[in-house]
Backbone bond lengths (Angstrom), bond angles and torsions (degrees), N, CA, C in turn:
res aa  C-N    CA-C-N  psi(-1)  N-CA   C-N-CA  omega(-1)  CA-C   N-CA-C  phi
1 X - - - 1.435 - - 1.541 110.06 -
2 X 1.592 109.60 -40.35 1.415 96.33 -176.08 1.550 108.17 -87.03
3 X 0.891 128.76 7.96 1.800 138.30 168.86 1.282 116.63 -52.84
4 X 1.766 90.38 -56.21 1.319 114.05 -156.08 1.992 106.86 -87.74
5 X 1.501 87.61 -10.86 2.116 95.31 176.36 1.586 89.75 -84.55
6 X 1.542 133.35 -25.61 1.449 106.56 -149.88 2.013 93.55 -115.65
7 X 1.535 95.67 5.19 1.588 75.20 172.66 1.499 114.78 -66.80
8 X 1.643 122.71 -34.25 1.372 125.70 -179.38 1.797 135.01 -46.98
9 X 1.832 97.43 -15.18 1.336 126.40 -166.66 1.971 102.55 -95.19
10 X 1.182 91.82 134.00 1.840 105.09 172.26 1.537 89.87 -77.06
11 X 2.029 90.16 150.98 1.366 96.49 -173.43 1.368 93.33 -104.06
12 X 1.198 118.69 167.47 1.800 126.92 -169.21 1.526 101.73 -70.82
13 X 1.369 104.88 -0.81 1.952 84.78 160.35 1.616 104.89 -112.91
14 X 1.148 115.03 3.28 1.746 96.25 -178.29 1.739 99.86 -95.60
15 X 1.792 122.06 -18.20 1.322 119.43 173.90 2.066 100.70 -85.21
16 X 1.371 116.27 -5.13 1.379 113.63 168.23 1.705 108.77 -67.27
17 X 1.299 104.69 -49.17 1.430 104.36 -158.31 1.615 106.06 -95.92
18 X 2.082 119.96 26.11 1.453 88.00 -154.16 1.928 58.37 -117.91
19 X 1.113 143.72 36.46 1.210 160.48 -153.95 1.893 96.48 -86.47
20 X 1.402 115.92 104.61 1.364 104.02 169.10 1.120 113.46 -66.28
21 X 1.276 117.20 179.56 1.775 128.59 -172.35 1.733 94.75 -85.36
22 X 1.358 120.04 -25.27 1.580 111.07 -163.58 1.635 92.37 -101.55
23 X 0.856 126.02 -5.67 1.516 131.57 146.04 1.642 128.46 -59.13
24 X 1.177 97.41 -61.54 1.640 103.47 -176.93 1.442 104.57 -94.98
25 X 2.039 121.41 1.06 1.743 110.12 141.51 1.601 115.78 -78.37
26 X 1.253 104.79 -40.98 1.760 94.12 -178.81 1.185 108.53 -58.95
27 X 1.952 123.67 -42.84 1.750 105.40 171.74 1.382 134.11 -62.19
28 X 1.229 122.14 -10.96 1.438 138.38 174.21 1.465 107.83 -77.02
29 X 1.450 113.26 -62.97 1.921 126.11 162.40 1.471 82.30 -27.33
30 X 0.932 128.25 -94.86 1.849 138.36 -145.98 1.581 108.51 -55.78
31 X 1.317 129.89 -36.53 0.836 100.59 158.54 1.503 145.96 -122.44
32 X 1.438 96.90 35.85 1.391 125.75 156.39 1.456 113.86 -60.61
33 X 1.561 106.53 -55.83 1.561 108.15 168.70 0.955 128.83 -60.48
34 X 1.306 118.07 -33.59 1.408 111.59 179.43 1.345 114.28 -89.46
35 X 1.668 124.92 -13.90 1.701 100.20 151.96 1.893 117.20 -79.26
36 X 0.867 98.15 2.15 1.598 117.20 -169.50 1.635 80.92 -74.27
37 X 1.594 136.33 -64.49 1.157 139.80 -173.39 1.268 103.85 -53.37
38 X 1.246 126.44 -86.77 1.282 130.41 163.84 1.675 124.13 -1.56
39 X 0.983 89.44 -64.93 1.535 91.17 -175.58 1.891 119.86 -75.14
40 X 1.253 103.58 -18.00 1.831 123.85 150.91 1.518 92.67 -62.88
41 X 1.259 131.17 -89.86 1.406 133.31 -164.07 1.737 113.74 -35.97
42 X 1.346 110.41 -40.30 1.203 108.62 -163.96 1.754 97.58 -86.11
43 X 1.140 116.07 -30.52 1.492 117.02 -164.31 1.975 97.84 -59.64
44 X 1.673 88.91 -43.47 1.879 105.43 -164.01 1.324 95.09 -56.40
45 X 1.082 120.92 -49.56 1.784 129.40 -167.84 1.330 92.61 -53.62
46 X 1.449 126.70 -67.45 1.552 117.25 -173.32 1.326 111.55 -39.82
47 X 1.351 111.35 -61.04 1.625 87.85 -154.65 1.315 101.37 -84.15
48 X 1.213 138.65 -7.44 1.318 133.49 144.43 1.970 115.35 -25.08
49 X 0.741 104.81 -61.77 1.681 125.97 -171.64 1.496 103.82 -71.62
50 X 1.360 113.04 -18.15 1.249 132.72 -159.94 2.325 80.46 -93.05
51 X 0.966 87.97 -60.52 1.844 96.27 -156.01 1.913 75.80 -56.82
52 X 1.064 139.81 -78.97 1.405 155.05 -106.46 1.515 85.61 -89.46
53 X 1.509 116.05 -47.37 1.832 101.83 170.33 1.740 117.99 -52.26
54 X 1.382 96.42 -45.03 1.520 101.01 173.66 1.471 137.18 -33.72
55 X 1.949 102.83 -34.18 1.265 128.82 -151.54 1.631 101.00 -98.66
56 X 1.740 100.35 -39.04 1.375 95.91 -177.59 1.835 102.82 -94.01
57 X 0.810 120.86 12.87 1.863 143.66 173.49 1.304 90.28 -63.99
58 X 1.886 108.77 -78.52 1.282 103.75 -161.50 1.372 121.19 -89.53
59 X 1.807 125.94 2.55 1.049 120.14 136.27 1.308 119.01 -39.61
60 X 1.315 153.50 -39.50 1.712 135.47 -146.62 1.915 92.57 -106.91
């Protein structure tokens, strides 16, 4: 019975490939930015870590 409910359903590769192009550009846009963020975040952290070694440096 439940075979016969899920033959009617696309399988997660026929909704992979029915993927417009302005679909899979806006998902690329998105996550371009968000390593685009990332890689701001991660840079700040360095030199963050960068100042804070400094601090306990000239503590010793």
């Amino acid at each position: 019975m439940l075979r016969k409910q899920q033959e009617g359903l696309p399988s997660p590769q026929d909704i992979k490939q029915n993927m417009t192009d302005a679909s899979k550009d806006s998902l690329i846009a998105a996550k371009s930015k968000r390593i685009k963020e990332l890689e701001d975040e991660n840079k700040r952290l360095k030199e963050e870590l960068l100042k804070l070694r400094g601090l306990i440096y000239e503590k010793l």
